[in-house]
N, C-alpha and C positions, 0 to 999 in steps of 0.2 A: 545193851541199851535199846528200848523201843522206839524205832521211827516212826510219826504218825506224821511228820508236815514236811515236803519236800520242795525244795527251789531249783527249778530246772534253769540256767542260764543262757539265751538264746534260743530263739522259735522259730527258727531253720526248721528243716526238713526232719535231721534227729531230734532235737529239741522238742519239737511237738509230737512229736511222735514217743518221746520219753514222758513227757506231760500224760498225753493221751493214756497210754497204758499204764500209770501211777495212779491219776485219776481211777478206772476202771477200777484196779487190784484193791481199791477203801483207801488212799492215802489223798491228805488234804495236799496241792498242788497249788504251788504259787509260779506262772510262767513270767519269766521277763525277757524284755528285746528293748534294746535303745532304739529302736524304732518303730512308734507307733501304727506304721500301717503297716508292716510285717507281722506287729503283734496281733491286730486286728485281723488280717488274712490266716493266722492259724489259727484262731478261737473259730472262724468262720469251716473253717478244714475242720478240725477238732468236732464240733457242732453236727457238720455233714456225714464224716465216718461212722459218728457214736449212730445218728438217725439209720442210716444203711446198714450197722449191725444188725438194728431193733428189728427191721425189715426184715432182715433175713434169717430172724431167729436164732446168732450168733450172742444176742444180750438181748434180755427184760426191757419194757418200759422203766421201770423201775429202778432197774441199773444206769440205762442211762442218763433218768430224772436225778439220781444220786451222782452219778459223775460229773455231772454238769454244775453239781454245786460243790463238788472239789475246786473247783479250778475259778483260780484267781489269777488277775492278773497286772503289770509293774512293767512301768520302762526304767524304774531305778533302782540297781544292783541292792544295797543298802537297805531298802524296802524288801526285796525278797531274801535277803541273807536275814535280816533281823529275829524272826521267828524259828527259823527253818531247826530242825535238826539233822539234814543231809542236806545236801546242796551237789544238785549234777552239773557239773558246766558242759554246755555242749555249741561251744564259737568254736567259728574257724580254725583250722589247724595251723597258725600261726604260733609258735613258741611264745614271741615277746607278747602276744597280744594276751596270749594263757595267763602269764604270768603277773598280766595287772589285774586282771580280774581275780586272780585268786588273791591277789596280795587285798584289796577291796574287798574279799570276803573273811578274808581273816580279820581284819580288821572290826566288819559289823557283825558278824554271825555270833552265836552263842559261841562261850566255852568248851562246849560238849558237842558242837555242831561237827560233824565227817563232811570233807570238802573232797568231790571226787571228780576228776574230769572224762569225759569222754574222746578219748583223743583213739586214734586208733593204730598211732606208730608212737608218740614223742613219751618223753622220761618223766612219769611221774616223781621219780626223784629231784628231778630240773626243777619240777611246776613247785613237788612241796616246799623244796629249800625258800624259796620266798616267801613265807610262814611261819609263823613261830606253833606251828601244828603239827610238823612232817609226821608225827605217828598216826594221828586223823587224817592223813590226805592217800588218796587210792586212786587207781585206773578202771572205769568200767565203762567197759566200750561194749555199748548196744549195736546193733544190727538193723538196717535199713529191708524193709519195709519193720518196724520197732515192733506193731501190735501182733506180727507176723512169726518173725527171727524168736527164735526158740532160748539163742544162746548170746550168754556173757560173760565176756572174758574179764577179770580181774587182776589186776596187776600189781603188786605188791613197790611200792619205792623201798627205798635202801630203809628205812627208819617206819613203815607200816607195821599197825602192831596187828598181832592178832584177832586182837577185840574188834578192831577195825574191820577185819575182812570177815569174822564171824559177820558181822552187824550189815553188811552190804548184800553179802551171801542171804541172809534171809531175808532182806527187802527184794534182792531180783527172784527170789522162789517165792513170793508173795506176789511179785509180778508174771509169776508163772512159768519161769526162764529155770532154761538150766546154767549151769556154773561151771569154767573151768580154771582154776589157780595158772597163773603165769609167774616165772619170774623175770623181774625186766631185763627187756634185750630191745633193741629198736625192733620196730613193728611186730611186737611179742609173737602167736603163732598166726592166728590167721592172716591179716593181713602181710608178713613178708609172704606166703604162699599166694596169695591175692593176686598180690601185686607184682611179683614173680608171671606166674599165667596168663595175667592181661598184659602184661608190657611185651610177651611171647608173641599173645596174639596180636596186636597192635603194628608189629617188626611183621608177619608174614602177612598180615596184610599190607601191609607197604611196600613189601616184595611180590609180592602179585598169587602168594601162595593157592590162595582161595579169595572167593569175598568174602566181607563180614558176613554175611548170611548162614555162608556154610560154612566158616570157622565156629560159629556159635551153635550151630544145630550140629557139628561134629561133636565138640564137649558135653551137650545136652543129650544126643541117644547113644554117644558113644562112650562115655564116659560118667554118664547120668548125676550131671548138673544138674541145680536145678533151671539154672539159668545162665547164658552164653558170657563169656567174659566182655567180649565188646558190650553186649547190651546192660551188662553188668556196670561198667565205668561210667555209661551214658545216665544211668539211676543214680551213682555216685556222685556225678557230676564231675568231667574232665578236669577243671582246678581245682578240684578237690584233690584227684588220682595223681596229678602232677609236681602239687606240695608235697601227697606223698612220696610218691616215686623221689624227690628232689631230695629229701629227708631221709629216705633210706639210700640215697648213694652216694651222699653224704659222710654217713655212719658206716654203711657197708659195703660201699667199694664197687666197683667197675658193672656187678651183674647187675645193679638196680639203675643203669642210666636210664633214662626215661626216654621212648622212642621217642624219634623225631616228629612222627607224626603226632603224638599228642600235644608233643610242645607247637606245632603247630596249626593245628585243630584250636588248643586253646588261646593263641594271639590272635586267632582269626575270630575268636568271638562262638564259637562252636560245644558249649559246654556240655551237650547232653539235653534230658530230659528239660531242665531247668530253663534253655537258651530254646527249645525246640528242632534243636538241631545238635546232634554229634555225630557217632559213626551212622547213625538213625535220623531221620526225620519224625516229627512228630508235631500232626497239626493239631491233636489237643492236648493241650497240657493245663 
């Protein structure tokens, strides 16, 4: 099947960042966000990036005059499922919250529409069963910075047909990305390794091992990261790391508890880039 019109769900930090680079790659893009001035603030992002590539010789005028007229935008699910022939959800990594949205895109989306979430630990076999699709529904979990991250991981549910992940496969190699097939297991491969390393790092530094500073610049010359695990979580965003983590020790048991210190990082309001503060400060954001 040919994808030419996508509906990114949610205009978080992945989500437009998914947008963004669908745009670029020639695909008509529809963003949605139930809130209006979040939507606004990444069309505003979006707008800024595409200018700063043109700048810097990374994309045409041209290209970005063209990608700019991909991208539409919707605060109503419904509105951007109607058209669409994929649909990426990229909300909250919240289970029940996945699974109303999807059940709402099943419902308005074409017959023929691929419903694929970006989750980047939970069961796309979970999300699909809510559907009367599961062989159209799939995992593709993008990578933060989106227009940057090379790779996408695809996750197959119990009931994903082939055709499915042929057809997803070639929309992320038209976004320029490479592909690697998973079969589902909680936090498929990258992230239990992720999330594993930083909850390491997290525990020694709470034990007084190092600072963040040079727990992260040991990973990075020492083991040639390309970026520190603390600083890494702080881009993720601490509640973001902590559903995970919560989600994986859940599923798999005792090594994914979640340091103390993020769970208390994160009640203190300390989220990372996002907050201006986590293991980092940061006074622009």
């Amino acid at each position: 099947m040919s994808i030419q019109r996508i509906a990114v769900i949610g205009s978080g930090t992945m989500g437009r960042g998914i947008a963004y680079t669908a745009a670029l790659a020639g695909f008509e893009v529809m963003l949605q966000d139930i809130s209006s001035d979040v939507l606004e603030k990444a069309k505003q992002y979006m707008e800024k990036e595409m200018a700063k590539s043109a700048e810097r010789g990374f994309i045409t005028d041209g290209q970005r005059e063209e990608a700019l007229q991909y991208l539409s935008y919707t605060t109503d699910i419904p509105d951007a499922a109607k058209n669409a022939d994929l649909v990426i959800e990229a909300v909250v990594e919240v289970m029940e919250v996945k699974i109303e949205v999807f059940k709402l895109l099943d419902m308005h989306a074409p017959e023929h529409t691929i419903l694929a979430t970006n989750t980047s630990t939970m069961s796309p076999t979970e999300i699909a069963a809510s559907t009367v699709r599961p062989d159209k529904c799939i995992a593709m979990h993008f990578f933060n910075p989106v227009h940057k991250m090379k790779l996408v991981e695809l996750i197959r549910g119990l009931d994903t047909s082939d055709a499915t992940v042929e057809t997803v496969k070639q929309v992320a190699e038209k976004m320029g990305k490479e592909t690697v097939e998973v079969n589902e297991f909680p936090g498929f491969v990258t992230s239990r390794m992720n999330c594993l390393i930083g909850n390491e790092a997290m525990n020694m530094l709470m034990g007084g091992v190092a600072s963040a500073q040079d727990i992260d610049k040991a990973l990075k010359l020492g083991l040639n990261h390309p970026m520190g695990p603390l600083e890494l979580a702080d881009l993720v965003g601490l509640d973001s790391r902590l559903r995970n983590m919560e989600y994986l020790y859940r599923h798999l048991g005792e090594k994914y508890r979640p340091s103390p210190i993020l769970v208390k990082y994160v009640k203190a309001g300390r989220l990372g880039r996002k907050s201006g503060r986590g293991f980092y400060e940061y006074i622009d954001r």
